[in-house]
C-alpha positions in Angstrom: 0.0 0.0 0.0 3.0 2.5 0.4 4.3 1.9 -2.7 0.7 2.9 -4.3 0.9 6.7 -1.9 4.1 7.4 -3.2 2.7 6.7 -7.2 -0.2 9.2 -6.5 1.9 11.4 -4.6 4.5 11.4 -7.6 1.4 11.5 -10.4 0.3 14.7 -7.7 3.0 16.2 -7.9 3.8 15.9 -12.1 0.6 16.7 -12.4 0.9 20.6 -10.6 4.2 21.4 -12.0 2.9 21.1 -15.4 0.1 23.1 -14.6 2.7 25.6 -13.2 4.3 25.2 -16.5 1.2 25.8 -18.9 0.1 29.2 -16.4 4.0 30.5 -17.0 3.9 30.0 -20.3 0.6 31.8 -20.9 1.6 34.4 -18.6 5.1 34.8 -21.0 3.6 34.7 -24.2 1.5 38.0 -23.4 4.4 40.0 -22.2 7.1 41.8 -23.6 10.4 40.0 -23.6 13.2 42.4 -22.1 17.3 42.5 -21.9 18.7 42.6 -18.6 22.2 42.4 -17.2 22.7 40.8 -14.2 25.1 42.6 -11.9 25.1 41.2 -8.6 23.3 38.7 -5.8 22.1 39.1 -2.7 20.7 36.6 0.0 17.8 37.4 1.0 15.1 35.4 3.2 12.5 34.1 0.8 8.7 35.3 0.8 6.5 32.7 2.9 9.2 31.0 4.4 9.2 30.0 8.4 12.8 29.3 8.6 16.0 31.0 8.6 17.3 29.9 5.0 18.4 32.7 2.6 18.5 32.2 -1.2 20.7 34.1 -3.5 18.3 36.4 -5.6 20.0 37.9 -8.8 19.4 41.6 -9.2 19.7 42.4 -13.0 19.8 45.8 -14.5 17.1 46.9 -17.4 18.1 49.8 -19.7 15.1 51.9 -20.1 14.1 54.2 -23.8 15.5 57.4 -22.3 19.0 55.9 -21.7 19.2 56.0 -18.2 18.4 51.9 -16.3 17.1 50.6 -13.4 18.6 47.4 -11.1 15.5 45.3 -10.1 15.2 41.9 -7.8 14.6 39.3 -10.1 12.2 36.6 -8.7 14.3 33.5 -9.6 16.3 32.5 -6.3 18.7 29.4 -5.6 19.7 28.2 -2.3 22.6 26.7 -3.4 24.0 28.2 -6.4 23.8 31.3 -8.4 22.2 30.0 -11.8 23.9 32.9 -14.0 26.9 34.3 -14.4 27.4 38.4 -13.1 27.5 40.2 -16.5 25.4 37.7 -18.4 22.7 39.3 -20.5 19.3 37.1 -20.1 15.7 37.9 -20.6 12.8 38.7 -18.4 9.6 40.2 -18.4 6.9 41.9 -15.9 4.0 40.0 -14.5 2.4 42.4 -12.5 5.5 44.0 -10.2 7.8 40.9 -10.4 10.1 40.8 -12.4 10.7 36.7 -14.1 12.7 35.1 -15.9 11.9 34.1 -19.6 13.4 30.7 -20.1 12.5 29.7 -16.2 11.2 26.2 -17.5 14.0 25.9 -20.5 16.4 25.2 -18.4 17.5 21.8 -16.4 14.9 19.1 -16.2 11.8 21.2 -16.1 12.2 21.4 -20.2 10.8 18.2 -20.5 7.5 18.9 -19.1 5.1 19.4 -21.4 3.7 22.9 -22.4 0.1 21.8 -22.8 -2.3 19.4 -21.5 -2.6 17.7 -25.1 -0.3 15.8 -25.4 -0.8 14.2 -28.5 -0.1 17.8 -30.5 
């Protein structure tokens, strides 16, 4: 019987992080895809979090029409590593006042989700 919870567990839990995929993806495709530099990190404690653990949150900088830029917390954090390189140019984009990265599920083993619930197409 243990073996059968863990299965619907797993199956739970593949299930929701495609979900999580499919909203992020229709949440990208309506939003304008932006250049940023990322200049430095800073630990921070993470939103929603009842423990003492700090992730490193990059903070990228966004060159704006009139020349001048602004330096802006980007909502992708790592506990462990810092998953770009200070100086690297990558793309974001605004979903109401966060700041995300575009290619959040192109990376690492999330890619192979799939991006809609047909998956026949």
């Amino acid at each position: 019987m243990e073996i059968w919870n863990i299965v619907i567990i797993g199956i739970g839990i593949l299930i929701y992080m495609i979900y999580t995929k499919i909203q992020f993806i229709k949440l990208r495709s309506n939003a304008l895809k932006i250049e940023a530099e990322v200049v430095k990190y800073i630990r921070e404690k993470a939103p929603m979090r009842n423990d003492y653990t700090l992730l490193n949150y990059p903070y990228v900088k966004i060159h704006l029409e009139n020349g001048d830029y602004v330096i802006r917390k980007l909502r992708y954090a790592d506990s462990s590593s810092k998953p770009f390189k200070i100086g690297e140019i990558i793309y974001v984009f605004w979903n109401n006042n966060d700041l995300l990265y575009w290619n959040t599920y192109d990376r690492g083993w999330k890619k192979y989700l799939p991006e809609k619930w047909n998956f026949l197409n």
